[in-house]
C-alpha positions in Angstrom: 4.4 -14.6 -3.4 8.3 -14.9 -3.6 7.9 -18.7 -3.3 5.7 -19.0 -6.5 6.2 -16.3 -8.6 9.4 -15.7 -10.1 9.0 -11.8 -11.1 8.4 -11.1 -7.8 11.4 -12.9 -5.6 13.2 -10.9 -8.4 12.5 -7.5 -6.9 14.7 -6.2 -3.9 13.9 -7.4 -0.2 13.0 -3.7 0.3 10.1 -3.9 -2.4 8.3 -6.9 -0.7 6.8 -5.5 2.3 5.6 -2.4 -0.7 4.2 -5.2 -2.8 2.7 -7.1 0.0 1.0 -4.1 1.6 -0.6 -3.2 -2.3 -2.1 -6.8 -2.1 -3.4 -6.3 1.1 -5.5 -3.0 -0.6 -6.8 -5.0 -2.6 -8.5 -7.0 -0.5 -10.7 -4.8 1.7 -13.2 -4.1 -0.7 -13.4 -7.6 -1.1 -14.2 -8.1 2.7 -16.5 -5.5 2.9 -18.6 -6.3 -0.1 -18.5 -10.3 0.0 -19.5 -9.7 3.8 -22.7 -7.7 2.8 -23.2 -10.0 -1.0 -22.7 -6.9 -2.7 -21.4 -6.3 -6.0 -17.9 -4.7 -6.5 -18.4 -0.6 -7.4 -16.1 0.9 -9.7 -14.5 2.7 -6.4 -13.7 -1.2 -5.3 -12.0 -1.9 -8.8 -9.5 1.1 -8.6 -7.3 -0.6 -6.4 -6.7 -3.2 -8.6 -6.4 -1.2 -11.7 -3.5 1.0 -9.9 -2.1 -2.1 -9.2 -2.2 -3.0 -12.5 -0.4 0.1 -13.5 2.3 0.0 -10.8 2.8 -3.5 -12.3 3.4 -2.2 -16.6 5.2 0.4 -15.3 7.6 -2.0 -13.2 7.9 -4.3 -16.6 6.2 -7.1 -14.5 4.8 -9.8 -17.6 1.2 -9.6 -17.4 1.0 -13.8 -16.6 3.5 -12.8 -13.7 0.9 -10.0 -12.9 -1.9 -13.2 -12.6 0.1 -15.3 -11.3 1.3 -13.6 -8.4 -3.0 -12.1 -8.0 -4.0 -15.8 -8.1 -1.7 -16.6 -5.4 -2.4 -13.9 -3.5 -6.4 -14.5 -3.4 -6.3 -18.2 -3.4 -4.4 -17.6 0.1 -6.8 -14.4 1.1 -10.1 -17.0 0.4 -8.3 -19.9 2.4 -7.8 -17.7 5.2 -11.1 -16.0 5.1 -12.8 -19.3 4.8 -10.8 -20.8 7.6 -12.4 -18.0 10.0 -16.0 -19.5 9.4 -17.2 -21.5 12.4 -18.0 -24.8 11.6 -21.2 -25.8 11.3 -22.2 -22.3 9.4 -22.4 -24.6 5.7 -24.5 -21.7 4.1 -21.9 -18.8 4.3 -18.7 -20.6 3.3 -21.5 -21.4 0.0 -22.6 -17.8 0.1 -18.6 -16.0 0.1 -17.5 -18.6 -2.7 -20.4 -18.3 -5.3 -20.0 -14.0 -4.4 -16.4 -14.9 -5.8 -17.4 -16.8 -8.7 -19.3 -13.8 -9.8 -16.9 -11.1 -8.7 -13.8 -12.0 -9.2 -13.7 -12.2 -13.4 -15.0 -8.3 -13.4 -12.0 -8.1 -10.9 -9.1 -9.4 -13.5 -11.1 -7.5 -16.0 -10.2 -4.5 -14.3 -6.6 -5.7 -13.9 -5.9 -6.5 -17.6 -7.8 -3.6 -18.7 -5.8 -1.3 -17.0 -2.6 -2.9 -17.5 -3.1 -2.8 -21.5 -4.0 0.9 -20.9 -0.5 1.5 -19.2 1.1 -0.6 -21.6 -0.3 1.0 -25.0 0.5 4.6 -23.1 4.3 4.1 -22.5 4.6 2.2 -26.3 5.3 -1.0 -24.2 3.9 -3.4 -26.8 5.3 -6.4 -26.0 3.5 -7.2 -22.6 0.5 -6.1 -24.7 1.1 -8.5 -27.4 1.6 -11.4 -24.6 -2.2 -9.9 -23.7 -3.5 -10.5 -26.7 -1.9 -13.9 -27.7 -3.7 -14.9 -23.8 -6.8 -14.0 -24.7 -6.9 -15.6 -27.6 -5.7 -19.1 -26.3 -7.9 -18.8 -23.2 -11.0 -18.0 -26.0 -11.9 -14.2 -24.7 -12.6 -11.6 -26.4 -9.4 -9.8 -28.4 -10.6 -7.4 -30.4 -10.0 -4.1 -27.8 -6.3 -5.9 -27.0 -5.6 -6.0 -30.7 -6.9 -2.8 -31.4 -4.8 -1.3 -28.9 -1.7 -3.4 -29.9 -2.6 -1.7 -33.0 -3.0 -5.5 -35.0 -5.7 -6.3 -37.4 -6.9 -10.3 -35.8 -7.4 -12.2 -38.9 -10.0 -14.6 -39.8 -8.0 -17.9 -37.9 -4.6 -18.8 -36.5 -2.1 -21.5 -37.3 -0.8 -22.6 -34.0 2.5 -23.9 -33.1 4.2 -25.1 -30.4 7.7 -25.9 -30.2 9.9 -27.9 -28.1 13.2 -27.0 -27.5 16.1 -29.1 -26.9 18.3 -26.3 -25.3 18.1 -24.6 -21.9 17.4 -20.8 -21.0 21.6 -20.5 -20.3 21.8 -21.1 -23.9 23.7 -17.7 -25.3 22.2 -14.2 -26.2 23.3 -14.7 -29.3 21.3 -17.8 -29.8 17.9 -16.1 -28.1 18.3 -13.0 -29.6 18.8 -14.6 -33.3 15.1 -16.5 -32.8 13.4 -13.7 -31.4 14.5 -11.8 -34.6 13.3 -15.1 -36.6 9.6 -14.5 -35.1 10.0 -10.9 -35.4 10.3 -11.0 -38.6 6.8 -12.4 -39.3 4.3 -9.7 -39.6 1.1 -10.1 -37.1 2.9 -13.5 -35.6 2.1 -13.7 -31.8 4.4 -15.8 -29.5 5.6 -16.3 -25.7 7.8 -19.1 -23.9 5.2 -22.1 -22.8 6.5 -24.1 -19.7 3.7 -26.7 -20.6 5.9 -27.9 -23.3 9.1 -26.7 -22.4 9.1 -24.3 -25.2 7.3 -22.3 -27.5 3.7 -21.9 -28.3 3.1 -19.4 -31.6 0.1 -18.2 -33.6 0.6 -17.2 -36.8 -1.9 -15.4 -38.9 -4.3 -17.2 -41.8 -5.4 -14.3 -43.6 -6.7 -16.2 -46.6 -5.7 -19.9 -47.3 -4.0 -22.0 -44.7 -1.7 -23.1 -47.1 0.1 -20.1 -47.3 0.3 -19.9 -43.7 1.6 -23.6 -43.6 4.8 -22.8 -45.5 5.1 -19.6 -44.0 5.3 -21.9 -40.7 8.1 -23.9 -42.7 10.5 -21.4 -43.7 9.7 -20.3 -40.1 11.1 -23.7 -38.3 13.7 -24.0 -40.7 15.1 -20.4 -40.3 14.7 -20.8 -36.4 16.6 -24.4 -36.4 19.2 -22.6 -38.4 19.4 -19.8 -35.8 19.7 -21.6 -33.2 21.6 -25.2 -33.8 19.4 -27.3 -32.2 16.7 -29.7 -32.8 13.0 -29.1 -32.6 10.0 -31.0 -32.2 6.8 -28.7 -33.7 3.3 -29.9 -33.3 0.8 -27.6 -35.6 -3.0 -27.3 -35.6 -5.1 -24.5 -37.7 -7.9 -22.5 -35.9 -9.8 -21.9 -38.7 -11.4 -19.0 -36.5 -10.8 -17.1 -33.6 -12.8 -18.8 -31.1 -11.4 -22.2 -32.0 -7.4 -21.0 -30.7 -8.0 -23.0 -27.7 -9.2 -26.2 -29.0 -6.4 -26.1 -31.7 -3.7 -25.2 -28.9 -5.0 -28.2 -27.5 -4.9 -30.3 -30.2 -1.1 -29.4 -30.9 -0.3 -30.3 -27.4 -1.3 -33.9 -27.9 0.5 -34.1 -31.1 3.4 -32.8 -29.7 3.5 -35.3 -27.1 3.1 -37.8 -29.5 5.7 -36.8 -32.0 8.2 -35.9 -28.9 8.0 -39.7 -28.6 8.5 -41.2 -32.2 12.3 -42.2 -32.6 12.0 -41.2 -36.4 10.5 -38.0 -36.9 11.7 -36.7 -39.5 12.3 -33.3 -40.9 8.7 -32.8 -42.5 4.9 -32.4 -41.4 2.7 -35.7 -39.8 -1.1 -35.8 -40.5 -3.1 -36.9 -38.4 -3.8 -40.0 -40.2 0.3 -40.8 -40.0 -0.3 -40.6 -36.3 -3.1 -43.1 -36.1 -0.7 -46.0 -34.6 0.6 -43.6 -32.1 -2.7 -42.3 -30.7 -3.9 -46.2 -30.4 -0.9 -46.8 -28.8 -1.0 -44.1 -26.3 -4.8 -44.2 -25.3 -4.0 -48.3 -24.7 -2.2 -48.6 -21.0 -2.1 -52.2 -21.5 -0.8 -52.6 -24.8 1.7 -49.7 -23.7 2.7 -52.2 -21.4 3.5 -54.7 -23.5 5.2 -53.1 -26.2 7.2 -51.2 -23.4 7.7 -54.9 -21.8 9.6 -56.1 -25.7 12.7 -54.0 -25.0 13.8 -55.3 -21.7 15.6 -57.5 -22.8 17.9 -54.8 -24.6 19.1 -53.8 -20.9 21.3 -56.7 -20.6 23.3 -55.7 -23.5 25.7 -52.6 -23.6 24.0 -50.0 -25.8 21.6 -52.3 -27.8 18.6 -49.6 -27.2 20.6 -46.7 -27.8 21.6 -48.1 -30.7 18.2 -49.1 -31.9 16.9 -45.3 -31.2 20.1 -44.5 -33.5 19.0 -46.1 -36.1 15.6 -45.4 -36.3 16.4 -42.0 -36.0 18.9 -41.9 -38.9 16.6 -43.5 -40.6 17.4 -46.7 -41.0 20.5 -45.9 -43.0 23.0 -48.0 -41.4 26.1 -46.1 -42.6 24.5 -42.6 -41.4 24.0 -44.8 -37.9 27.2 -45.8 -37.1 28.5 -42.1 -37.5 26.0 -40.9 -35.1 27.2 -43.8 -32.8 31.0 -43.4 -34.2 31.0 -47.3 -34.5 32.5 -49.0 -37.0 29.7 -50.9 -39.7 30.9 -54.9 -37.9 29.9 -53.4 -34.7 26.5 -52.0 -35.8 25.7 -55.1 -37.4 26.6 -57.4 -34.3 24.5 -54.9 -32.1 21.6 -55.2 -34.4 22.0 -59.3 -34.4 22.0 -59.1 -30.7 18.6 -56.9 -30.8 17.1 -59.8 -32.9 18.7 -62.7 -30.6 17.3 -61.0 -27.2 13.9 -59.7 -28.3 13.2 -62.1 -30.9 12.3 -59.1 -33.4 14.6 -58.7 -36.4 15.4 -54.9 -37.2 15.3 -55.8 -41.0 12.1 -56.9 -41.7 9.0 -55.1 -41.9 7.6 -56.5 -39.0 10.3 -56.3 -36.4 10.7 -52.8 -37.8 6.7 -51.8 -37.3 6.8 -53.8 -33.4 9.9 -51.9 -32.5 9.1 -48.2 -33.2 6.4 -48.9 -31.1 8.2 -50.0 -28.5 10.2 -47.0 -28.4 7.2 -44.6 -29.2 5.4 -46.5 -25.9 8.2 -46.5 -24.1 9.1 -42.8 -24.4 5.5 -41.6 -23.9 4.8 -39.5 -20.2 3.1 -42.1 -17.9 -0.6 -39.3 -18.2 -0.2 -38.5 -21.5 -2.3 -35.7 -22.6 -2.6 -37.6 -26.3 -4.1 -40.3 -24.3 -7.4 -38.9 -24.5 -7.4 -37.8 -28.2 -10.0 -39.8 -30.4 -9.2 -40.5 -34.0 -12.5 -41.1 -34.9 -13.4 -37.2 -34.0 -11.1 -36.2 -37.1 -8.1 -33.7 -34.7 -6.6 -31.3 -37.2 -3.3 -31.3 -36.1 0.1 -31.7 -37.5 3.7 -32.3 -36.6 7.1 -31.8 -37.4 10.7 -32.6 -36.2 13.8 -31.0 -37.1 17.2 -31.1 -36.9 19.9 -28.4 -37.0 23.1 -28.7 -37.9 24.3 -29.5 -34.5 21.2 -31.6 -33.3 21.6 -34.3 -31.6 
């Protein structure tokens, strides 16, 4: 439990052997009912909701509260199984499908009782971190939002954010975007370690469009707060059930935006990302596009430089003061890039071949995007954008 949840190796040595032994409750009624394919009684559940309680009351995050169940049972069920002689291939069958049906009214109890404690001590922000899961993971909200005491809406505009900044950055910093995403009435939002960032839903009361600049003025005013540059991929859930497909479809426009050496401060369609997806579902012509910039490693800088310029652009005097290069050296680098890959940087063709090179080359080797189909019509959109001391 210490090695794999966080919240928990936080606590004092002296609370581990507590925490440990509260698990261990837990289990028996397990034991005892999966022995004799029983269904759980509410008696069984109790243990779990108090450990629930214990948990809100100890400011444990409810995904740390999972987390640390999941790994808890996961090693209960290997152990359990590993006592089964072999040979017996009906009951290892028989305990597992007993779990299948147990265990969800199980974390049912747990997040039912956990919302309870939360909405009782006013502690809305574990609650809020409830509701936001549910939605994502496509359960039902409505008795976490009532008890949040948040009105769902008809959809969600979902974003998630990349940061390019680390969680040492300053208080100052954190506490500046948390008031930025405060300040949005009905906006849920939590850290997302999938993406190394953030993953927020706001609201779409009436017309997405609304929400869509309300998400603008958002990302500009959190940039601002914080001085750094964002990649944002956006999808709309035009209703509540659909939060997990659009979560989804963010991610792979994230990825895919993460690698484009120009993106730019404004929103990408889909159909702007139509190269991009090709490229990334295409190992073999990722390959080969990667292969087109090799022969920038013989020269000092050459594929930094080209990123430069791509990302500034292609403004050649806005380049050489990222690069702090004087406009001679800028233009030999760029005859160098034509000389060793045979592509010329101003033409519309060398331009179109290289930007794919890069996008190719800076895509994860499993992309997620890599599965996305243009032809099913993904409603997603993306944005960069830079602060004032991006880089």
């Amino acid at each position: 439990m210490t090695l794999h949840v966080p919240a928990y190796a936080a606590q004092p040595s002296s609370r581990h052997a507590a925490l440990l032994e509260e698990v261990h409750d837990t289990w028996r009624p397990v034991l005892m009912r999966s022995a004799q394919n029983e269904p759980l009684t509410e008696a069984d559940l109790e243990p779990y909701r108090a450990l629930a309680r214990k948990r809100a009351a100890s400011s444990f995050a409810l995904r740390d509260v999972r987390t640390g169940f999941e790994v808890a049972h996961t090693t209960g069920l290997r152990e359990c199984l590993s006592t089964i002689e072999t040979g017996d291939g009906d009951e290892p069958i028989a305990f597992i499908a007993w779990g299948v049906r147990e265990l969800p009214r199980v974390m049912g109890a747990v997040e039912g009782a956990y919302v309870a404690a939360c909405s009782a001590a006013k502690s809305r922000t574990e609650a809020r971190e409830l509701l936001l899961d549910r939605l994502v993971t496509g359960k039902d909200a409505r008795d976490t939002a009532a008890s949040v005491g948040i009105e769902l809406p008809s959809g969600y505009l979902v974003l998630l954010c990349r940061r390019r900044f680390h969680e040492n950055d300053s208080a100052l910093r954190r506490s500046a975007l948390q008031g930025q995403l405060a300040a949005v009435p009905g906006l849920l939002w939590r850290t997302d370690p999938a993406v190394g960032g953030l993953l927020i839903l706001l609201p779409v009361h009436m017309n997405v469009s609304v929400t869509r600049a309300v998400a603008r003025d958002l990302t500009t005013a959190m940039v601002q707060a914080l001085g750094q540059r964002l990649n944002i991929a956006e999808a709309h859930a035009d209703k509540l059930d659909a939060v997990p497909a659009a979560v989804r479809e963010a991610q792979q426009a994230l990825t895919l935006v993460t690698a484009m050496p120009d993106a730019e401060n404004r929103p990408y369609s889909t159909d702007e990302l139509l190269v991009e997806l090709a490229v990334a579902r295409q190992p073999a012509l990722r390959e080969r596009l990667t292969g087109l910039l090799a022969p920038l490693q013989q020269g000092t800088d050459l594929r930094r430089t080209l990123e430069a310029l791509f990302d500034c652009g292609l403004d050649r005097q806005r380049t050489t003061a990222a690069l702090h290069i004087h406009r001679r050296s800028l233009t030999y680098r760029i005859q160098r890039i034509r000389e060793l890959t045979g592509l010329d940087p101003s033409t519309a063709h060398g331009i179109q071949l290289l930007r794919a090179a890069l996008t190719a080359s800076r895509l994860p080797a499993a992309s997620g995007a890599a599965h996305a189909d243009p032809a099913t019509g993904l409603q997603a959109a993306a944005a960069s954008a830079t602060g004032p001391l991006g880089n």
